[in-house]
KOLNUPA-751338 format. One record per residue: x, y, z of N, C-alpha, C, CB in turn. Coordinates in steps of 0.1 Angstrom, whole numbers, plus 5000, padded with zeros to 4 digits. Glycine has a CB too. Layout:
<pts>
XYZXYZXYZXYZ...
</pts>
This chain:
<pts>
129480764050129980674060130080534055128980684073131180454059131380314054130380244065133180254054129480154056128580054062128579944061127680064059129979844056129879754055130979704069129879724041131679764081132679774091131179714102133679964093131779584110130879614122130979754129131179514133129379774131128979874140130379894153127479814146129880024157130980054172129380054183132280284171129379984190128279974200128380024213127979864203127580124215127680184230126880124239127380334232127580084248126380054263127779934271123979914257127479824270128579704284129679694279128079514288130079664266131279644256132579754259130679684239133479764264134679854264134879914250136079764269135080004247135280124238137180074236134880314248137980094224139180074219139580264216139179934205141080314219141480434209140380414193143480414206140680324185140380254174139080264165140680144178138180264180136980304178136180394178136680264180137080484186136880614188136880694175137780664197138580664166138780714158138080664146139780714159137780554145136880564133135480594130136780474129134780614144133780714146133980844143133480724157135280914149134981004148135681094129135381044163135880974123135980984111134980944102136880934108133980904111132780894101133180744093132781034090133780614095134380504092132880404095135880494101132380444103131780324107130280344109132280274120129580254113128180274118128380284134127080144114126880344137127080284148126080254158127880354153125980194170124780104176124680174193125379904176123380144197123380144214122980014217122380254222123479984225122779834231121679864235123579754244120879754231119379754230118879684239118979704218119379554243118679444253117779474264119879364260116879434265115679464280116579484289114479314286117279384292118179364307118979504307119579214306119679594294120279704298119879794297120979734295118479814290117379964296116979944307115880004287116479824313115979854327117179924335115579714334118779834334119079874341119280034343119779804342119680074330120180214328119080294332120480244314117680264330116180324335116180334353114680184330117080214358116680204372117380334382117380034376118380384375119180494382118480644384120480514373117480654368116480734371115780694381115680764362115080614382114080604386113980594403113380504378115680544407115480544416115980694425115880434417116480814412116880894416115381014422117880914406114580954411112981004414112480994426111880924406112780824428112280784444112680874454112780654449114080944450114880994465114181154465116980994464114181184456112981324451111681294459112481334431110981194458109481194464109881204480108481014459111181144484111381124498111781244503112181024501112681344494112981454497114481484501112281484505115081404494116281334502117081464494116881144499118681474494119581524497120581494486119881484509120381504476121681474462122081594453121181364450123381634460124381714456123681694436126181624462124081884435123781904423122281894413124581824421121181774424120081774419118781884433119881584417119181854447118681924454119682064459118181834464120782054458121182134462121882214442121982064476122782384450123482424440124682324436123982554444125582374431126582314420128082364432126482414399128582294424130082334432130182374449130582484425130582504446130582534462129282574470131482644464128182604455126782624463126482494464125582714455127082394470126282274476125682244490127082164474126382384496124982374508124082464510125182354522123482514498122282564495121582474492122282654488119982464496119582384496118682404482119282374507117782334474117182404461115682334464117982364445114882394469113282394471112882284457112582584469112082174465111682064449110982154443110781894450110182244441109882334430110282384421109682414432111782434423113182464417113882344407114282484432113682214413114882094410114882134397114481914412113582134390113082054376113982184368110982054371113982344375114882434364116282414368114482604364116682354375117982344381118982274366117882224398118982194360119782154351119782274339119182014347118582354335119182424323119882534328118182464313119682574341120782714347121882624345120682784366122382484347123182494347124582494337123082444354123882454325124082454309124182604305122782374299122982684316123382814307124282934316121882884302124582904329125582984331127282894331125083054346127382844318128282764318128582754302127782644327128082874297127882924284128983024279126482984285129783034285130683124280131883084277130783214287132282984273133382914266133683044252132682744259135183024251135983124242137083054232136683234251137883104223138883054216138482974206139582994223138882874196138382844187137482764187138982814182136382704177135482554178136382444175134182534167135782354186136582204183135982194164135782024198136782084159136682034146135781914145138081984141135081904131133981774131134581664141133981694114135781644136136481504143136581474158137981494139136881614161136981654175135381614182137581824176134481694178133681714183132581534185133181834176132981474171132781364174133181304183132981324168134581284185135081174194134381224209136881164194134581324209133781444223132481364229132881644215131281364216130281304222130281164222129281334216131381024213131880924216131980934231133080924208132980944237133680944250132381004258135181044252131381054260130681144271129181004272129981374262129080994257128480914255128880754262128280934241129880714259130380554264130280584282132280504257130680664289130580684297129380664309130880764294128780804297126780794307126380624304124980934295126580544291126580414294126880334305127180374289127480344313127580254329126280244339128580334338125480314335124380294339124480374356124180124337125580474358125480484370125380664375126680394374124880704364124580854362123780894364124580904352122480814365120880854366120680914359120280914375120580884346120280954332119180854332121480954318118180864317117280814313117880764301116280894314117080654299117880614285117680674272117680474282116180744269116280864264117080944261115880914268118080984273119081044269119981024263119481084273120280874267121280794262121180784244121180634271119580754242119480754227119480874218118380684223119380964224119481174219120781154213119681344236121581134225122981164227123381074214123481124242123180944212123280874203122880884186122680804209121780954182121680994175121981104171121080984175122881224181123281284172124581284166123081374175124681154175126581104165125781034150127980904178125080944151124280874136123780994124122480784141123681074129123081194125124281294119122281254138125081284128126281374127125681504131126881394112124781544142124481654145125581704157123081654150126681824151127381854163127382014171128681804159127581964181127682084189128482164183128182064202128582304186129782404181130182434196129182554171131282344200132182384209133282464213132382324212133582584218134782624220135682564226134782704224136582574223137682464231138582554242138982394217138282664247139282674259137882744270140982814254138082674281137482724291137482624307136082754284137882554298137982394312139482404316137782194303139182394334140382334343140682184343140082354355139482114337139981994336139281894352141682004334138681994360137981934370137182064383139281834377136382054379134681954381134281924362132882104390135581834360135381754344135381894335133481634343134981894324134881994313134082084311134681964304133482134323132082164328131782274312132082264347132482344314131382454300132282424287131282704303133182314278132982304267131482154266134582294259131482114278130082034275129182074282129981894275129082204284127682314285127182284269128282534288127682264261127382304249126682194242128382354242126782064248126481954244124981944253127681844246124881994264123381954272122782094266123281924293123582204265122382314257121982264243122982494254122582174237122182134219121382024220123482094207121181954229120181834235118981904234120381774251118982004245117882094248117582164242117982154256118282154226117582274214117682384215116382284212118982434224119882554226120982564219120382574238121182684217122782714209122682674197123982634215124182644192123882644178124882464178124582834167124582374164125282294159126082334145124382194158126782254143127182214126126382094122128782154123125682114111124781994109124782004092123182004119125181904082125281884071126082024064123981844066127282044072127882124065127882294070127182104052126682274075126282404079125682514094125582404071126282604103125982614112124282654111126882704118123682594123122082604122122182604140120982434112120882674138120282684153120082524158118682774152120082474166119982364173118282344173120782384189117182394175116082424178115782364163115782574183116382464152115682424135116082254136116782524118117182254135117882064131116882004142120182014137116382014150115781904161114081964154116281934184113682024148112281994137112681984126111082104136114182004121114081924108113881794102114981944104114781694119114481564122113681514124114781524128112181594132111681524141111481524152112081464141112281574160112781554172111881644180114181574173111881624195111681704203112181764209111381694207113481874213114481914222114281834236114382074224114981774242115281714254114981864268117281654251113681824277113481884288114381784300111781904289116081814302116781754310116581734326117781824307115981624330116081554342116781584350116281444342116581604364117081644380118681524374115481574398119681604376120981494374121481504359120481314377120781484349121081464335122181584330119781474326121881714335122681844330124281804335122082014337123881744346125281764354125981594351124881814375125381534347125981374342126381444327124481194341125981504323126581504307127981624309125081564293127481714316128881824318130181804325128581924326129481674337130381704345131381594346129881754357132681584337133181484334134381494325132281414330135081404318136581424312136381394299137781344317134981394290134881374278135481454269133881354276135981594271136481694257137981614259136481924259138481634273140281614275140281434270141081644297139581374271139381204266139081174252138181124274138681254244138281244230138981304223137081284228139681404229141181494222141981384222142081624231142281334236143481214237143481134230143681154247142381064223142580954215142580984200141680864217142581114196142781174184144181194185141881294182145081234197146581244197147181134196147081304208146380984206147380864207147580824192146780734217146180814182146180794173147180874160145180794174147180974164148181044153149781054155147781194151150181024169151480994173152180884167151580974186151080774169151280614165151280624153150280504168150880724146150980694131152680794129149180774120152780854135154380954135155480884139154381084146154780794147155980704147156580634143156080654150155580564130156180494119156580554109155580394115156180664106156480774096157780834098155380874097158180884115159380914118160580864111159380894130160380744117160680564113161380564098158980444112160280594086160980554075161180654070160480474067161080804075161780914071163280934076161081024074163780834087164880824090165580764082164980784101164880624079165680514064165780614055164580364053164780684049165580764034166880834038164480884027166780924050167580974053169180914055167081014062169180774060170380694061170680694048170280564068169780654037170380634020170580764020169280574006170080874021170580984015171881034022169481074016171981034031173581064039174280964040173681114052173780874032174880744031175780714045176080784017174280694056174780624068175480534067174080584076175280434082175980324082174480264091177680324090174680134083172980124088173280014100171580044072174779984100174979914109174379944129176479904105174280044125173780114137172780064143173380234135172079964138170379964140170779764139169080064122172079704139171879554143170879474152172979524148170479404154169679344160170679294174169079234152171679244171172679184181172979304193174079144173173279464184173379574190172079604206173079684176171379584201170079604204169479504215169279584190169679404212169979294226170379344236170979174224171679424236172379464241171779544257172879534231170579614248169679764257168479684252169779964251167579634257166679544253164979614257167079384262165379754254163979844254162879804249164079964247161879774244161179694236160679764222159979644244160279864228160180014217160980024212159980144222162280064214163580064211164079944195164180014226163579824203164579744195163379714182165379594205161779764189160979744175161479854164159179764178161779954167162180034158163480014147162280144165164079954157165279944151165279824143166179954161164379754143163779604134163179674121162179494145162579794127161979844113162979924102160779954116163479944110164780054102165379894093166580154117165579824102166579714095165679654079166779564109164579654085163979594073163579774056161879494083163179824071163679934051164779954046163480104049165279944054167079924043167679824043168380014046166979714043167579584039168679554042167579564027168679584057170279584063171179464060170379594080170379324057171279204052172079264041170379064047171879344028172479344018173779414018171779384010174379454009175979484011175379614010177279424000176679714017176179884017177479924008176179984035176880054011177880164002179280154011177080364003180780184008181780194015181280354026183280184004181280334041180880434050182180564047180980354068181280684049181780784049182180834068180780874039181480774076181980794090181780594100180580944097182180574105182480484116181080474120183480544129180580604127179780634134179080774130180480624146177780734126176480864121176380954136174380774115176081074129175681184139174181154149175581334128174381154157173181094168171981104160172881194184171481244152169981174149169981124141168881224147170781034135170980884127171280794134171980874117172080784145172280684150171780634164173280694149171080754166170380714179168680734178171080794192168480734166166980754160166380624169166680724139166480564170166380454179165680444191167280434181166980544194166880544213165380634216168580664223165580734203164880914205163480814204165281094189162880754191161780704187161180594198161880654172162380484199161680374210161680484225162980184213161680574230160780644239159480634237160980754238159180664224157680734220156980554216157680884202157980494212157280344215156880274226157980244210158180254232157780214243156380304255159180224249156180424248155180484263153980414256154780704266153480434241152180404238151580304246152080364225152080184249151180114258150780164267151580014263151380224277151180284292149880354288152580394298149980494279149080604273147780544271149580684259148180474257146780404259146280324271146580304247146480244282145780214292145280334297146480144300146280454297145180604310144280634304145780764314144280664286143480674279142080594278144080664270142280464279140980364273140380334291141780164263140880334298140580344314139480434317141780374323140480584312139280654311138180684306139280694311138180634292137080644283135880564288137480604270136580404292135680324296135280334311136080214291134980474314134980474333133680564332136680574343132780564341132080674350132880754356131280634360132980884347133480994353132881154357134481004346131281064366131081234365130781224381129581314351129781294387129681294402128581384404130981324410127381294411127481154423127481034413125981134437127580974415127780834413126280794420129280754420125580724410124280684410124180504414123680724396123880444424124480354425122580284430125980374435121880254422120780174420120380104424120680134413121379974428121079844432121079874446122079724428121979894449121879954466121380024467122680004474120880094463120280244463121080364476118380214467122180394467122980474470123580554464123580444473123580694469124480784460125680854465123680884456126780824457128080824463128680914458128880714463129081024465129881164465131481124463129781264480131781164447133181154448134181254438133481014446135381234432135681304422136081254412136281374423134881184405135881094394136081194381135080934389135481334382135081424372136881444368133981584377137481404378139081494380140181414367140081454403140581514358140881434349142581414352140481484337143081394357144281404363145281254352143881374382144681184350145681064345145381094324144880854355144581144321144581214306145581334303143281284304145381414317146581564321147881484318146781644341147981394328149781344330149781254315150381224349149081194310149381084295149681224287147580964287148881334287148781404272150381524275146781514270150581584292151681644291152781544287151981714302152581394287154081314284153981304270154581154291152881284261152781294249153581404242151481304246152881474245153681634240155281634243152881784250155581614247156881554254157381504242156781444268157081364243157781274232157881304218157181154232156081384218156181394201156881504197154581414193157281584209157881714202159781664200157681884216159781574207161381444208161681444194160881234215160481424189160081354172160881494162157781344167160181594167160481724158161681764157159881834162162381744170163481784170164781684165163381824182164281564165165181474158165181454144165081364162164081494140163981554123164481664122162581574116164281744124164681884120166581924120163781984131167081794131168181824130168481704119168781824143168081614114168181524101168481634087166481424098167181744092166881774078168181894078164981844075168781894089169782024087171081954083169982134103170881824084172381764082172081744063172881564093170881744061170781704044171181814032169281654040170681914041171082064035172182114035170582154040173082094046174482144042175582044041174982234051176382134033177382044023178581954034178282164011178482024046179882024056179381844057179882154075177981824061177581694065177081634057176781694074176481634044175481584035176581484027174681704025177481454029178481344018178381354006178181204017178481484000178481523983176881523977179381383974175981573987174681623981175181763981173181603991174181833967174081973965173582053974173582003955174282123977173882233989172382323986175282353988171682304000170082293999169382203991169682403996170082083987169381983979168782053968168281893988169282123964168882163950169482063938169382313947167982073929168281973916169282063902166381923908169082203907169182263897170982193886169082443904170882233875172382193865173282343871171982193841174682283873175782353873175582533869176482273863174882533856174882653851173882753857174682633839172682703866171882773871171782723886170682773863172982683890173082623909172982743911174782543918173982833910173782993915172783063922173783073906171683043911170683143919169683003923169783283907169582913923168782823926168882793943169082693917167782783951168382753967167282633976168482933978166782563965166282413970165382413984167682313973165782393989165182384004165682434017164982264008166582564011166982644020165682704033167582744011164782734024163782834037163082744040162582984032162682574035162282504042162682424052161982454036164382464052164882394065164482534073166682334066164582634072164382754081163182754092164082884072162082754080160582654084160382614097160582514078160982494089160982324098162082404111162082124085162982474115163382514128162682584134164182574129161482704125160682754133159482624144159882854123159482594130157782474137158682354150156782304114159682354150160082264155160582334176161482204142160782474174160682594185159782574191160582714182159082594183157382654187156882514193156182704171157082374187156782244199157082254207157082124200158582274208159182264219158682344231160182284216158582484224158282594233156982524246157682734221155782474239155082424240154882284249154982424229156282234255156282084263156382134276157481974260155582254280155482294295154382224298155382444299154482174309153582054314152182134324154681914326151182134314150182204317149582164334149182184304149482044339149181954349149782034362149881794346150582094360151082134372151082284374152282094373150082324369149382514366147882464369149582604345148082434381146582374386146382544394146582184399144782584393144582694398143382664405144582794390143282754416141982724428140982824425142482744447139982764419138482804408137582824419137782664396136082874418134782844423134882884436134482704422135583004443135582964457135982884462134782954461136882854459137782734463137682624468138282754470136182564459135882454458136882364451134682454452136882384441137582314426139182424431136482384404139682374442140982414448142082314442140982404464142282224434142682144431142082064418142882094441143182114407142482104392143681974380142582324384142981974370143681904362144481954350142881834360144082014350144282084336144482034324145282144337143681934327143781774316143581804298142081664322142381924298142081924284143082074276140181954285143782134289144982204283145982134277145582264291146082024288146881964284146881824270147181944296145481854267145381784252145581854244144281714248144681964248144782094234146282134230144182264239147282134244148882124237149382054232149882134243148881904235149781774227148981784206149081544240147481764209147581864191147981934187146781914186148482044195149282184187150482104189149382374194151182034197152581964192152481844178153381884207151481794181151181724167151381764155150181694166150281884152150681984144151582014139150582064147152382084148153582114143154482024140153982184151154481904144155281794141155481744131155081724146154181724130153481664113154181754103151481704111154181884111154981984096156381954096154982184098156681944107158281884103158381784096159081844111157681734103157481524095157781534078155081424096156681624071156481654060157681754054155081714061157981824059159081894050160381784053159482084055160781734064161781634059161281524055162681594067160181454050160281354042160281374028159381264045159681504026160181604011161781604008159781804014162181674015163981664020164381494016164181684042164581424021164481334029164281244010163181334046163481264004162981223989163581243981161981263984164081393978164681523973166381383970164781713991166381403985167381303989168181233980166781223995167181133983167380983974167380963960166280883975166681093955166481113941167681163940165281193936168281283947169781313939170481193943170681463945170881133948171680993951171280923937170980883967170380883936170080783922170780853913168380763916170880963907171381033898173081033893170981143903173680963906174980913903175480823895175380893911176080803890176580693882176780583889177780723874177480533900177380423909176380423919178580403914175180493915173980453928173880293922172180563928173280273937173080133945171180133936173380153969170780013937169080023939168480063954168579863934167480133952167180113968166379983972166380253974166479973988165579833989164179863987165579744004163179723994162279703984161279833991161679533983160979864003160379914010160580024007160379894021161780134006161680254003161680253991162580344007162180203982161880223966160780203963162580163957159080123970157780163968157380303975156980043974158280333987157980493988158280603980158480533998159180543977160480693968159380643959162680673963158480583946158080573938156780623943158380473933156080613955154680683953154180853956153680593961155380833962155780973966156381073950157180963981156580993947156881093930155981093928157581053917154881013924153781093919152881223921153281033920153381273935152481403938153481503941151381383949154681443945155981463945156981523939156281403944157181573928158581583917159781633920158281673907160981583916161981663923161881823922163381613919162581893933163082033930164182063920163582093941163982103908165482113899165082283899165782003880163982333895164382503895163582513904164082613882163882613915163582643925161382673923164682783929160882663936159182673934158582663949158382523923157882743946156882773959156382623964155282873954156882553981156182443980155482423993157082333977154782563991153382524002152282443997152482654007152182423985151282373982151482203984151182433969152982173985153082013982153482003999154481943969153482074006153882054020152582054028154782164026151582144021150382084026149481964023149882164025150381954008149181794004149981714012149081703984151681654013151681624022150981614037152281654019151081694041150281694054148881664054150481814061148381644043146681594039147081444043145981614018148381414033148581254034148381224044149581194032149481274056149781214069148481214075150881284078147381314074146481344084145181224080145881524081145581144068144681064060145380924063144581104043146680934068147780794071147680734058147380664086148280764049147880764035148880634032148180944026149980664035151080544033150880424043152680604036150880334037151280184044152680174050151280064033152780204062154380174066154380074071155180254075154780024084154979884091154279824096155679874098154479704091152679624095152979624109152179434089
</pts>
């Protein structure tokens, strides 16, 4: 872990996408606020939730069942087992384990949350919880089983059973019983407080810690999109005039005209061009623009639903201390992550599909302006059997389907759960788990046309009257050779489509400041 980055501090401080992500990359240290003034307070929610126990009072989830058993009543004899039934019939999560990264940002977000001080947690918990991000002790979570409201309830079953020294973690590499890692530390497994099971479950931390692993990798596709379009204009010997500034005034999108500032500066649109082979480029050249400042222009919006939520109490009751009140509500309902992450998926799949039709104009000869058909390097004498990046444009149409297939807006497949308590759902963390599989797949496009897209520029140079390229892509076109080489005899290139995609997943290139 890098230790010389200020700490990321959980407790009064607002949480950034930014910080999420470099947590959950293991980038940073990290801290709980310490101050007298914020353990008392955080202490005071217990304690005053104790008081209402001695009195005998009435709080959903601690005296009574869960969901629709909330007017059963639970005998105070009962309270104290009431939290681990509820971690363990909430144990049957299926489909794959979230990823280190994932799982990090997971206890990030659940963690900043129970910080508000308005959960009736103990601060104890607050520091468990804390240490097992310092630690890197993670839950092994399945990722499909949540509606997205009553919050994530059983993929963070898994997080109050690994507190409690249930189930199993990933911890240095390796799956271990939760029970061993908490006496390998030290530790004591956490016996979870009347309230605690249901403040850590019941809430939007899996669909909120996905989302800022998506906003983050979109934002980085965007600029990537961006200068895989520039090579592409050198390589099909656009007209870069497309992308003027004066143009652009015109429709004064903001997203829009940032993109089109960036195009201007990778191809050095001041300088003189090649004589145009068309008036006017085929839309995903010439309206790369319109397609990308979409996905610019939303990031603001996203990130506010995103960082709103991260930085919110979202579980229920609401523990309210100072007054000494406890307020029944639904903030567990992840509804504004659902609608950010089905428009994500949306846009980024926008992305795939405007590459993939790039990469189909580079491959054939009808459109490509005197590139060799499938961008093959091969010499005259062996063009024949040589076929370049034929099956990689094939590929890139599958992976680019399959997003698409994929932009069905999960938010509105809300189903009536629990007895028809949870009659009205979010489907919030479906709807993240789709915007990563559109990522995914995107990223793969991203990568076989900026391969393409390289392939490109390199046959272009090879002419006797090539131009120099400007300064920005000709530091790309040069670092990208190095892991890079052209295709001149045909070769298996899963191997460079996946280091590629190491790159992107590492944001490996410097694109636009």
């Amino acid at each position: 872990m890098t230790t010389h980055l200020e700490p990321v501090t959980f407790g009064e401080r607002p949480l950034r996408i930014e910080d999420v992500l470099a947590l959950a990359n293991r980038q940073v240290p990290t801290q709980l606020q310490g101050d007298a003034a914020y353990r008392q307070r955080i202490a005071k929610g217990a304690q005053f939730l104790d008081s209402l126990l001695d009195k005998e009072g009435v709080i959903y989830g601690v005296t009574t069942g869960y969901g629709d058993s909330c007017v059963v009543a639970v005998p105070l004899e009962h309270v104290e087992a009431l939290p681990r039934h509820l971690y363990t019939f909430h144990g049957c999560g299926l489909g794959k384990l979230l990823d280190a990264q994932a799982t990090r940002a997971v206890l990030a977000a659940r963690l900043q949350s129970l910080c508000h001080g308005v959960s009736g947690v103990r601060v104890e918990l607050l520091e468990r919880l804390h240490a097992f991000l310092e630690h890197d002790v993670l839950p092994l979570i399945p990722e499909e089983g949540s509606v997205g409201a009553s919050g994530d309830l059983t993929p963070l079953s898994y997080v109050a059973a690994t507190l409690s020294g249930e189930r199993e973690v990933l911890f240095r590499g390796e799956r271990r019983q939760a029970a061993d890692v908490h006496r390998e530390l030290g530790w004591e497994p956490l016996v979870l407080r009347p309230k605690e099971a249901l403040a850590l479950m019941n809430g939007t931390a899996v669909m909120t810690g996905l989302a800022c692993l998506a906003f983050a990798r979109a934002d980085y596709l965007l600029h990537l999109a961006t200068r895989i379009t520039a090579l592409n204009v050198v390589a099909l010997q656009g007209n870069p005039e497309h992308f003027d500034e004066r143009l652009f005034a015109a429709k004064p999108h903001p997203g829009q005209m940032q993109v089109a500032a960036w195009l201007r500066n990778d191809l050095a649109i001041d300088a003189p061009t090649a004589p145009l082979h068309r008036l006017q480029d085929r839309y995903s050249l010439r309206c790369a623009p319109h397609v990308l400042g979409v996905l610019a222009d939303s990031l603001n919006w996203l990130r506010s639903f995103i960082e709103i939520e991260l930085n919110s109490a979202n579980d229920n009751p609401i523990i309210d201390a100072e007054a000494e009140r406890v307020l029944h509500g639904g903030h567990f309902y992840g509804g504004h992550i659902a609608f950010a992450m089905d428009s994500l998926k949306t846009l980024v799949a926008n992305v795939a599909d405007l590459l993939d039709r790039q990469l189909a104009l580079l491959v054939d000869v009808r459109y490509n302006h005197g590139l060799p058909s499938n961008l093959s390097g091969a010499p005259a004498d062996r063009a024949m059997i040589n076929h370049g990046f034929k099956a990689v444009q094939i590929g890139t149409s599958a992976w680019t389907a399959e997003a698409l297939k994929n932009t069905m807006p999960a938010s509105v497949f809300s189903r009536s759960t629990e007895c028809h308590n949870q009659d009205k759902v979010s489907m919030g963390t479906i709807a993240a788990r789709d915007a990563i599989r559109v990522l995914e797949l995107t990223e793969q496009v991203a990568a076989a046309t900026l391969l393409a897209a390289n392939q490109g520029v390199w046959l272009r140079a090879q002419a006797e009257d090539a131009r120099p390229l400007p300064p920005a892509l000709a530091a790309m076109h040069a670092e990208l050779a190095q892991d890079f080489p052209p295709v001149i005899e045909d070769r298996a290139l899963e191997s460079e489509l996946r280091l590629c995609l190491q790159r992107i997943a590492e944001q490996h290139w410097r694109l636009h400041a």
